[in-house]
N, C-alpha and C positions, 0 to 999 in steps of 0.2 A: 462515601456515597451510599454505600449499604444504611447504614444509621440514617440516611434518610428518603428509605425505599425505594432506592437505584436498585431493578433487578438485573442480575448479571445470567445467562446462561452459558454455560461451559459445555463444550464437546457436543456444539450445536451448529447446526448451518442454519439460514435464511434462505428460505426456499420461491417464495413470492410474499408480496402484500397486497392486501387487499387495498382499493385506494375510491376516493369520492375523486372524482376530478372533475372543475369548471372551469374556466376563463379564467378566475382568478387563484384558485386555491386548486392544492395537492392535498387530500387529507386521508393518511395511514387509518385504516379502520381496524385492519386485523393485520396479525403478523403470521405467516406460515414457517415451523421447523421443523428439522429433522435431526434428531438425535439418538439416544437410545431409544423415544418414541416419536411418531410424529405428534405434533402438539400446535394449536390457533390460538394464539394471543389476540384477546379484543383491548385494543386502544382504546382509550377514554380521551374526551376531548382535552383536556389540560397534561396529555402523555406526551414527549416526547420523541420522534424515534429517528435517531442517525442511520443511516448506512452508508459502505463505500461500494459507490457504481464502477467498480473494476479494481486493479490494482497492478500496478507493474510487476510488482512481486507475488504475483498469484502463481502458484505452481514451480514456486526456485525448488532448483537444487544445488546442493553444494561440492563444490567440487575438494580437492586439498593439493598439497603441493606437491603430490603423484600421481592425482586421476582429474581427469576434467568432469565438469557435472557432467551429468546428462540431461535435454534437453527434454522436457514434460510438455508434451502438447496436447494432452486432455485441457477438456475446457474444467477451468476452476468454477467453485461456487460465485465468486465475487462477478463475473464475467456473464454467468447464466441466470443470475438475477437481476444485473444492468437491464439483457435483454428483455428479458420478462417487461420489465418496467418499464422500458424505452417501447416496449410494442403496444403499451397504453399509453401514452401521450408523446407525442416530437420531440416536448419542451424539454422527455430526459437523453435528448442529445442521441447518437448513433455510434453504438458501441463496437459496432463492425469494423471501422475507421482505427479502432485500437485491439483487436484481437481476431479480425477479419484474416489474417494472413500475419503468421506470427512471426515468419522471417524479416516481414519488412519493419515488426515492433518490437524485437524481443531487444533484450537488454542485460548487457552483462556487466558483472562489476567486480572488481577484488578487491582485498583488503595489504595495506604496506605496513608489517612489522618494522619498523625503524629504530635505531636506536644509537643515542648520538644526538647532537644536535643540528644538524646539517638538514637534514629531511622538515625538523620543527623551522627550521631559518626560513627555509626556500616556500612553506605554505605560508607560513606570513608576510613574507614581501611578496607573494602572490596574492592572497587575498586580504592582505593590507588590514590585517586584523592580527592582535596579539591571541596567541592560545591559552585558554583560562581554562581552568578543571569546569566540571560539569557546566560548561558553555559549547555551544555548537559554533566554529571557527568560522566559515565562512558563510554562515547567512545563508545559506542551500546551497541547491548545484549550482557552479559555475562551468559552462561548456566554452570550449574552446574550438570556438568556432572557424577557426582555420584549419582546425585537426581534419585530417581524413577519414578517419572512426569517429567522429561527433566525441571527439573525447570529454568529459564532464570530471570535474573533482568538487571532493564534497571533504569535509572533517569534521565530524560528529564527536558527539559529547566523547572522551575517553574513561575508561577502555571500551572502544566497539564492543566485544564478543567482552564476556568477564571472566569464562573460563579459556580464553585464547591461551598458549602453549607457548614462552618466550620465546 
């Protein structure tokens, strides 16, 4: 991507964008960051520019199999630029609804050291899918929707973590 003028910024946040908005169109004009300095990126019309309007995983921490995380509830960058955004037009949806009250969204997850094949059996005749190397197993989260805890299981490409500890 670099080789063809993808610029990348590292140890940068995204602070607000500047935006044209009409009826029909959204159009990024400038980009605000903050990094070692703060710095305005002007977009050019044939630029591109993604961002993520929040993220479930904004603000994790991790816990181990002697301490539980602890719970971060500063607002992350990904969550204060949603709002930015969403306070200039509707269309970007209502960010409150997912970080408004964090006890009714927050979200926890662990990870299952297995080893054996018993654990590999029982995800496959659950998600009905054979476990391949670098393939994600079941196609995203599957929630079980009977659970009490809105239980969800996921099997992501192996190994999760690369420096995990057998």
């Amino acid at each position: 991507l670099e080789a063809q003028n993808v610029v990348f910024k590292y140890d940068a946040r995204v602070t607000d964008l500047d935006m044209e908005i009409s009826a029909d169109n959204k159009t990024v004009k400038g980009i605000h960051i903050t990094g070692e300095k703060e710095e305005y990126i002007t977009v050019k019309a044939d630029d591109l520019v993604f961002f993520t309007n929040g993220s479930m995983t904004e603000n994790s921490s991790i816990g181990s199999m002697d301490e539980a995380p602890v719970l971060d509830r500063s607002e992350g960058s990904c969550w204060g630029l949603w709002r930015k955004i969403a306070s200039k037009d509707s269309s970007f949806g209502n960010p409150e609804a997912f970080c408004g009250d964090i006890d009714k969204s927050k979200w926890e997850s662990f990870t299952i050291t297995a080893k054996g094949p018993k654990m590999r059996e029982l995800i496959e005749k659950f998600s009905e899918r054979k476990i391949e190397p670098h393939k994600t197993v079941t196609g995203g989260i599957i929630t079980v929707k009977d659970s009490n805890w809105l239980l969800s299981v996921t099997v992501n490409r192996q190994p999760q973590f690369t420096n995990q500890p057998d």
